[in-house]
C-alpha positions as CSV (number, residue, x, y, z in Angstrom):
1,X,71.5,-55.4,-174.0
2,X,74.4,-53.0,-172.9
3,X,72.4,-50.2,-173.3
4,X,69.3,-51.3,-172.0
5,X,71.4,-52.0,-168.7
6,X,72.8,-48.2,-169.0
7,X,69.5,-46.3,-169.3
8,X,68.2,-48.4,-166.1
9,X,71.4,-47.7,-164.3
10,X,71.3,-43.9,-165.0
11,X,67.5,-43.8,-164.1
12,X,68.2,-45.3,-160.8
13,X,71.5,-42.9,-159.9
14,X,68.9,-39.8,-161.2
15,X,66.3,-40.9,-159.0
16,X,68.5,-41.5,-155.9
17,X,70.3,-38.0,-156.4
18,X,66.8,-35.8,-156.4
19,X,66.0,-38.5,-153.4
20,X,68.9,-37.0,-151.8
21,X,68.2,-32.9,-152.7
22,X,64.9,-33.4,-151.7
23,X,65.9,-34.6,-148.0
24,X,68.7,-31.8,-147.9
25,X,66.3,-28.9,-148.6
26,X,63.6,-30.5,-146.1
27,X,66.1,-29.8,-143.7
28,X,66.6,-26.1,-144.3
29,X,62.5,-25.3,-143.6
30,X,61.3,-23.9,-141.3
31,X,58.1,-26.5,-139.9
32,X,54.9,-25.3,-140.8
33,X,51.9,-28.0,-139.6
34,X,49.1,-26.4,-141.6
35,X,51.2,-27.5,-144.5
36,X,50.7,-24.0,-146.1
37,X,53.2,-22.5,-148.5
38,X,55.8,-20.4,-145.9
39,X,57.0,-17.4,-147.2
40,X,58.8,-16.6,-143.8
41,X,55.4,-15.2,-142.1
42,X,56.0,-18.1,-139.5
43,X,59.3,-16.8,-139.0
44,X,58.3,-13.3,-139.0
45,X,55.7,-13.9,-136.4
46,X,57.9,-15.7,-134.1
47,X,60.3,-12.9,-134.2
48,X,57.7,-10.3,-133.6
49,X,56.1,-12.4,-130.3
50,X,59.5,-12.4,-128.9
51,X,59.5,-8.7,-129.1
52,X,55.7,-7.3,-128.9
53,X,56.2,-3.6,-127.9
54,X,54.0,-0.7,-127.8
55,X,54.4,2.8,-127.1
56,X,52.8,4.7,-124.4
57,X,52.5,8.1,-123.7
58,X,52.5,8.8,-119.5
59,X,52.5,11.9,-117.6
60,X,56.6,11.9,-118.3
61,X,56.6,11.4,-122.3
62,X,56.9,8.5,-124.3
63,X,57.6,4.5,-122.9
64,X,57.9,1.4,-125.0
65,X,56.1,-1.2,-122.8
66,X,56.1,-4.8,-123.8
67,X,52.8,-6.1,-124.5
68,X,51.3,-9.2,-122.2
69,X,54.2,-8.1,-119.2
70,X,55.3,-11.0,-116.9
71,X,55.9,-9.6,-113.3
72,X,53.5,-6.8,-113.2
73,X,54.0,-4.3,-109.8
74,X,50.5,-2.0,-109.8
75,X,51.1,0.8,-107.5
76,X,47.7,3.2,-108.8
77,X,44.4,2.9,-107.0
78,X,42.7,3.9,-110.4
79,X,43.6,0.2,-112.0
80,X,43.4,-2.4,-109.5
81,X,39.8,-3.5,-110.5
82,X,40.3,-3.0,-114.1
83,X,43.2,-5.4,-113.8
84,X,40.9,-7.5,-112.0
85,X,38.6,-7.5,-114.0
86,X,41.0,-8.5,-117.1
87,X,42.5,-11.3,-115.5
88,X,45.6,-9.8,-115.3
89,X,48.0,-11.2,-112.3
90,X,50.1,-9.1,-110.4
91,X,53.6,-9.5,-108.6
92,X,53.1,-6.8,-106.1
93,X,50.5,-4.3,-104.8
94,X,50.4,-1.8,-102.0
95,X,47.7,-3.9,-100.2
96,X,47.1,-1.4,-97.4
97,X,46.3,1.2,-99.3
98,X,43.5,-1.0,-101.0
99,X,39.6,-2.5,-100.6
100,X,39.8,-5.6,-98.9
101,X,37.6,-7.5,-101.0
102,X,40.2,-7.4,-103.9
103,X,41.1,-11.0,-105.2
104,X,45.2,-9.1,-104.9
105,X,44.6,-8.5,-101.1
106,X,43.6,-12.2,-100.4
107,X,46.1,-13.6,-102.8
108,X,49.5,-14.8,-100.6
109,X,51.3,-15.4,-103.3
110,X,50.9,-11.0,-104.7
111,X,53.5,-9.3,-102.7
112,X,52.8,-6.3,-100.0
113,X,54.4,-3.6,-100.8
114,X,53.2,-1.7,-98.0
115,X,51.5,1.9,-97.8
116,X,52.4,5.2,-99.8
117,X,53.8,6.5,-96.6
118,X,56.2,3.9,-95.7
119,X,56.4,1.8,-98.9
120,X,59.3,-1.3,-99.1
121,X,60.2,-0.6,-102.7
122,X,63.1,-3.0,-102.0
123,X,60.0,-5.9,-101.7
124,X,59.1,-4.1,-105.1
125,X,63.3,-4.7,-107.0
126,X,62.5,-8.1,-105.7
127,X,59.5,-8.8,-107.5
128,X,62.0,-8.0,-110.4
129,X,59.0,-6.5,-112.6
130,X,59.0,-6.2,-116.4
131,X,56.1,-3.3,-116.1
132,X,55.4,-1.2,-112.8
133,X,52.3,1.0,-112.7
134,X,52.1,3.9,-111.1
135,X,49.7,6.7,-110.3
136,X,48.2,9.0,-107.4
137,X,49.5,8.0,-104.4
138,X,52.5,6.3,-105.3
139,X,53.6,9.5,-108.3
140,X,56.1,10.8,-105.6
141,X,58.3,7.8,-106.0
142,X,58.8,7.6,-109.6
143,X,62.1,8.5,-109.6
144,X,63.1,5.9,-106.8
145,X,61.0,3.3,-108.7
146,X,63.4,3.6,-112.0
147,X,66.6,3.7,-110.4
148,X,65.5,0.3,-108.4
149,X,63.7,-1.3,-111.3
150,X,66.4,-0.2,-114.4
151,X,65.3,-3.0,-116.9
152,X,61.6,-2.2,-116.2
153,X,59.0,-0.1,-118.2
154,X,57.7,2.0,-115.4
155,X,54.8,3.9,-116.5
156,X,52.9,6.6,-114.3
157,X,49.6,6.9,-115.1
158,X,48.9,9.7,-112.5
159,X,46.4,13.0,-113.1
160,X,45.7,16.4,-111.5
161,X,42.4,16.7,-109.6
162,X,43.6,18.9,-106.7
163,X,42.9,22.4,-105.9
164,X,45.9,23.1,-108.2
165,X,44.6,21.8,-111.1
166,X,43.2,24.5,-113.8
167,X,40.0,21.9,-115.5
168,X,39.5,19.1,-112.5
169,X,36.7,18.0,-114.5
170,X,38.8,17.5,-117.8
171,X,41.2,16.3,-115.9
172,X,39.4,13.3,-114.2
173,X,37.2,11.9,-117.7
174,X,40.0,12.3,-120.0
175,X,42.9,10.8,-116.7
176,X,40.1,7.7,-116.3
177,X,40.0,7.2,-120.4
178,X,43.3,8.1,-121.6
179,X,44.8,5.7,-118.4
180,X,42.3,2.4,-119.3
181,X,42.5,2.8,-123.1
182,X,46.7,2.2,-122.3
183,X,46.1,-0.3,-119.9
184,X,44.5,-2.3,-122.9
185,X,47.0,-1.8,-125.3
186,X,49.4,-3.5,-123.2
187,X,47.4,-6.0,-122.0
188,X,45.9,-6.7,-125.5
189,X,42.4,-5.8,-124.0
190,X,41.6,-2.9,-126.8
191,X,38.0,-4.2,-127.5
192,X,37.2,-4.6,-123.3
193,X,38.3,-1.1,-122.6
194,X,37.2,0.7,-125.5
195,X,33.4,-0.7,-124.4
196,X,34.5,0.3,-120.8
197,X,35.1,4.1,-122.1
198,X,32.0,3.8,-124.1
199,X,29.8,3.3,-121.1
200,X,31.9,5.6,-119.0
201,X,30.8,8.6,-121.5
202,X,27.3,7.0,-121.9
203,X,27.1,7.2,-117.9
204,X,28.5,11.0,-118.2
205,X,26.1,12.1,-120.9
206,X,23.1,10.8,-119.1
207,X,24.2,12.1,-115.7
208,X,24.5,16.0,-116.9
209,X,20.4,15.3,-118.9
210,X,19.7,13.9,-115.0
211,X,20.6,17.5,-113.6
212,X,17.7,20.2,-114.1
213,X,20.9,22.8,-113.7
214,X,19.1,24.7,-110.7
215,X,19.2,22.4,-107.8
216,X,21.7,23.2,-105.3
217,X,24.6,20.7,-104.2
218,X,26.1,19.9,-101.3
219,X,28.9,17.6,-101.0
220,X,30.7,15.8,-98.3
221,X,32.9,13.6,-96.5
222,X,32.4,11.7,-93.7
223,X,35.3,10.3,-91.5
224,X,35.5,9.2,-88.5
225,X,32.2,10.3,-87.2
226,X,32.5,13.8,-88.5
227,X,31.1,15.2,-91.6
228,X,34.1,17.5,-93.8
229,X,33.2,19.9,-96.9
230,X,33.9,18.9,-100.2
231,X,34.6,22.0,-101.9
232,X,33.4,22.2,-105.6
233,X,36.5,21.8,-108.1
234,X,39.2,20.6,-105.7
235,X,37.2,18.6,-103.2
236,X,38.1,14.9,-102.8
237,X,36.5,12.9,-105.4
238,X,33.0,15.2,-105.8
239,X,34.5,18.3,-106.3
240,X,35.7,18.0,-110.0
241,X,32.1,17.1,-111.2
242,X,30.9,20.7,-110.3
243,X,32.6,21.6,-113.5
244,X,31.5,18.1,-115.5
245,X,28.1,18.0,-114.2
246,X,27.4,22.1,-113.9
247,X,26.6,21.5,-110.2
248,X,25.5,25.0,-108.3
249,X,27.3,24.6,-105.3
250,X,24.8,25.3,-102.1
251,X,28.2,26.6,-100.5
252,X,31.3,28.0,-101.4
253,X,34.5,28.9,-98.7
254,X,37.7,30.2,-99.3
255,X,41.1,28.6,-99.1
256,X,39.5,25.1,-100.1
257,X,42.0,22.1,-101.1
258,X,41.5,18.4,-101.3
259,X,42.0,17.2,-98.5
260,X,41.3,13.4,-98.2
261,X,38.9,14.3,-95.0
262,X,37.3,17.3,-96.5
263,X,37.8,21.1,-95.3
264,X,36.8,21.7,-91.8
265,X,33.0,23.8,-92.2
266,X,30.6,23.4,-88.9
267,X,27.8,21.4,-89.6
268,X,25.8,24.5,-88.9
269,X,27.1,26.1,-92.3
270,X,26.2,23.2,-94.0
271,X,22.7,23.3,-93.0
272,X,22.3,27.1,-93.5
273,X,23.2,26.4,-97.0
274,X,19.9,24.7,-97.0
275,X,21.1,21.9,-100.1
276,X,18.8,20.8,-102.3
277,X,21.0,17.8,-102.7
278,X,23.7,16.1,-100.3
279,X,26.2,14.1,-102.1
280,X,28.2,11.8,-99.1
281,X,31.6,10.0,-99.4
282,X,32.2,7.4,-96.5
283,X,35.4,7.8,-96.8
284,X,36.3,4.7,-93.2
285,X,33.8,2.3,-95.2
286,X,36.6,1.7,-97.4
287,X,39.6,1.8,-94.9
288,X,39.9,-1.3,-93.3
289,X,41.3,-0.3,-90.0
290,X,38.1,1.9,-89.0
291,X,36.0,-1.3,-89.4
292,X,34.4,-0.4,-86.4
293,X,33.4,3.2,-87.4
294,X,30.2,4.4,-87.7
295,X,28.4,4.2,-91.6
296,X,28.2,7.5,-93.2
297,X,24.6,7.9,-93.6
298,X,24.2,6.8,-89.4
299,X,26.0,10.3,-89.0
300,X,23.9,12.2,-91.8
301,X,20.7,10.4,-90.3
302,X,21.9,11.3,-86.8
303,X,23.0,14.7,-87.5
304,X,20.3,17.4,-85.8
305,X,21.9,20.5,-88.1
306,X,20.6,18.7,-90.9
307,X,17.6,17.3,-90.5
308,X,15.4,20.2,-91.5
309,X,17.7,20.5,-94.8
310,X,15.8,20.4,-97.9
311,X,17.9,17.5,-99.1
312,X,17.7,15.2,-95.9
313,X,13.6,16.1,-95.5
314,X,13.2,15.0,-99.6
315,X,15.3,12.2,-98.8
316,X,17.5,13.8,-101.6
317,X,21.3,11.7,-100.9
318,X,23.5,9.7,-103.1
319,X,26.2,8.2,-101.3
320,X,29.6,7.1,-103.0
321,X,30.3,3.5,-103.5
322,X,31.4,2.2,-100.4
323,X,35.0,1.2,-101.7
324,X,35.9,4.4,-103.6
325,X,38.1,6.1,-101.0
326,X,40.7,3.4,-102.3
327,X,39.2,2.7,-105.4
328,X,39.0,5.2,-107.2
329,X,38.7,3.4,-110.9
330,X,36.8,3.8,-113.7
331,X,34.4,1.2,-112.6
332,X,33.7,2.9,-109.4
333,X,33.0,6.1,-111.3
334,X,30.8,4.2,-113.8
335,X,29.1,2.9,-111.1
336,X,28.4,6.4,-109.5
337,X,27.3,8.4,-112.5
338,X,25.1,5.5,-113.2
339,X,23.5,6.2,-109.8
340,X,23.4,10.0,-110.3
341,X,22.0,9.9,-113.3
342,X,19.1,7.0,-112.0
343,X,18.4,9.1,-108.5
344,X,18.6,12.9,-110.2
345,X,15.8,11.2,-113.3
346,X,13.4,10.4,-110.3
C-alpha cells in the first residue's frame, strides 16, 4: 500500500516538473504563427529588414542606400515620372523646374524646393531625408547637399550630354539605363525597370531600322516664338541621337554647345539646308510660365523660310513630347523613339 502511494506521488512531482520546463522554454522562443520549426530565420529576417542596404554606384563612387527610403528629396528631372509611376512618395521636389501635370506639383503636402537657380536647400535639411536624388540641374549642389543632409545617402545620378562630352549618344542610353536600373534596386522595383530598359532598347533598335541612313536632319528648338539650332552631338536633347541614330545632319556650324534655347542660326540657313527631315522641341510647352506662348509647330507652320523645305512640303516633322523640356526621363524618351521609329517606317 506504501508503495503504491509512492509510485503515484513520484509520477505526479515528474509530471509537474516537465509541466514546469516545458512553460520555462516557451518563454525563451521567439513567436512564430505558422507554427514552423524556427531555426532563427525569423530572427534573421527581422534583423535584416531593419537594415536592408544596397550599394550603388553614382557619378562620385560607391553609396550604400537603404532599400524602401522614408523621406525621399528628388532633385533630377530624369526620375520624377519613373517615381511616379512606382508609387514612390516624395518629401520634396524642385517644383518649378518641373511639368505641371505631375501628381508631386499638385500634392501640398511634397515640399518646394524651389528652382536650380535659387534653390532653399534649407526647406530640403528640413524635410530631414533618408535618400536625396540628384542629377542635371541640381549636380552643382552636391557638395552643399551632403554637408546639410549628413545622415542622408545622397546619390547623384547625373550624365554628360553637353558639347563636352566625348560619346553623347553612349552617354544618354547607358545615363537613362544605368540611372532607372538603380532607382529599382532601392525601391525594390527590379522587375518594373528591367521591363522599362527592355522597351527602351526595343524602342532604340527599331528607331535606327526606321532610318534609311541618307535622309538629311534638321533639328530644332523653338522658344519663345523663335526657332534655335540644335547642333548634332551637343544640341539640347536631339543632338546626341546624331551619333545613336546615324543622323546626316542637313547643317553643321562651328562653336555649337547646348544651350537650352538652341544656337542662334537665321532661319534663312535653316531653309538653305533644305532638310529632309525637321525634328522640333517646344521647349515653352513645357515651362509653365510661357503658358501663353505660341505652340511650336504655329511658328514652323507660320515660318515663310521654311515652307518650300523639303521636310515642311512632305509634311516630314516629329515634334518632342510636349513635357520633355522638364522631363527628360526615360519615359519621355521611350515615348519619342517610339514616335521616330513609327513616322520614319511610313
Amino acid at each position: 500500500m506504501r508503495r503504491s502511494r509512492f509510485l503515484v506521488l513520484t509520477t505526479i512531482i515528474a509530471v509537474f516538473a516537465l509541466l514546469l520546463a516545458a512553460c520555462s522554454n516557451s518563454s525563451n522562443v521567439t513567436p512564430n504563427p505558422a507554427n514552423e520549426i524556427n531555426d532563427g530565420e525569423d530572427v534573421v529576417a527581422n534583423e535584416s529588414a531593419e537594415v536592408a542596404t544596397v550599394e550603388i554606384t553614382d557619378v562620385h563612387g560607391t553609396v550604400t542606400v537603404p532599400v524602401n527610403p522614408q523621406n525621399v528629396v528628388a532633385l533630377d528631372n530624369r526620375t520624377f515620372e519613373t517615381l511616379s509611376d512606382w508609387g514612390i512618395e516624395l518629401a520634396a521636389v524642385p517644383k518649378g523646374v518641373m511639368t505641371a501635370d505631375s501628381p508631386y506639383v499638385d500634392d501640398e503636402s511634397v515640399l518646394d524646393i524651389g528652382n536650380h537657380r535659387e534653390p532653399n536647400l534649407e526647406i530640403l535639411a528640413a524635410a530631414e531625408p533618408e535618400l536625396v536624388i540628384i542629377g542635371q540641374r541640381f549636380a552643382e549642389y552636391y557638395d552643399d547637399i551632403k554637408a546639410l543632409v549628413p545622415n542622408a545617402a545622397v546619390i547623384d545620378l547625373n550624365f554628360d550630354v553637353s558639347e563636352t562630352a566625348s560619346r553623347p549618344g553612349d552617354n544618354l542610353i547607358n545615363g537613362l539605363i544605368n540611372s532607372t536600373l538603380t532607382l529599382g534596386k532601392i525601391f525594390d522595383k527590379t522587375e518594373e525597370a528591367e521591363q522599362l530598359v527592355t522597351e527602351f532598347e526595343k524602342a532604340i533598335e527599331n528607331a535606327k531600322s526606321a532610318y534609311n541612313g541618307s535622309d538629311t536632319v534638321m533639328s530644332v528648338i523653338v522658344s519663345g516664338g523663335n526657332i534655335g539650332f540644335s547642333a548634332p552631338g551637343s544640341g539640347r536633347v536631339w543632338g546626341p541621337m546624331y551619333d545613336i541614330f546615324g543622323w546626316v545632319p542637313a547643317l553643321r556650324v562651328d562653336s555649337a554647345t547646348s544651350d537650352h534655347q538652341g544656337d542662334e542660326v537665321s532661319v534663312e540657313a535653316i531653309a538653305q539646308s533644305n532638310p529632309d527631315w525637321i525634328f522640333v522641341l517646344d521647349r515653352d510647352a513645357a515651362v509653365s510660365s510661357t503658358s501663353d506662348a505660341v505652340p511650336a509647330q504655329d511658328v514652323i507652320d507660320n515660318s515663310p523660310a521654311l515652307q518650300n523645305t523639303t521636310a515642311v512640303l512632305k509634311g516630314q516633322l516629329i515634334y518632342a513630347p510636349a513635357d520633355t523640356y522638364t522631363n527628360e526621363s526615360i519615359q519621355t524618351y521611350l515615348e519619342l523613339f517610339e514616335n521616330i521609329a513609327n513616322t520614319l517606317s511610313k
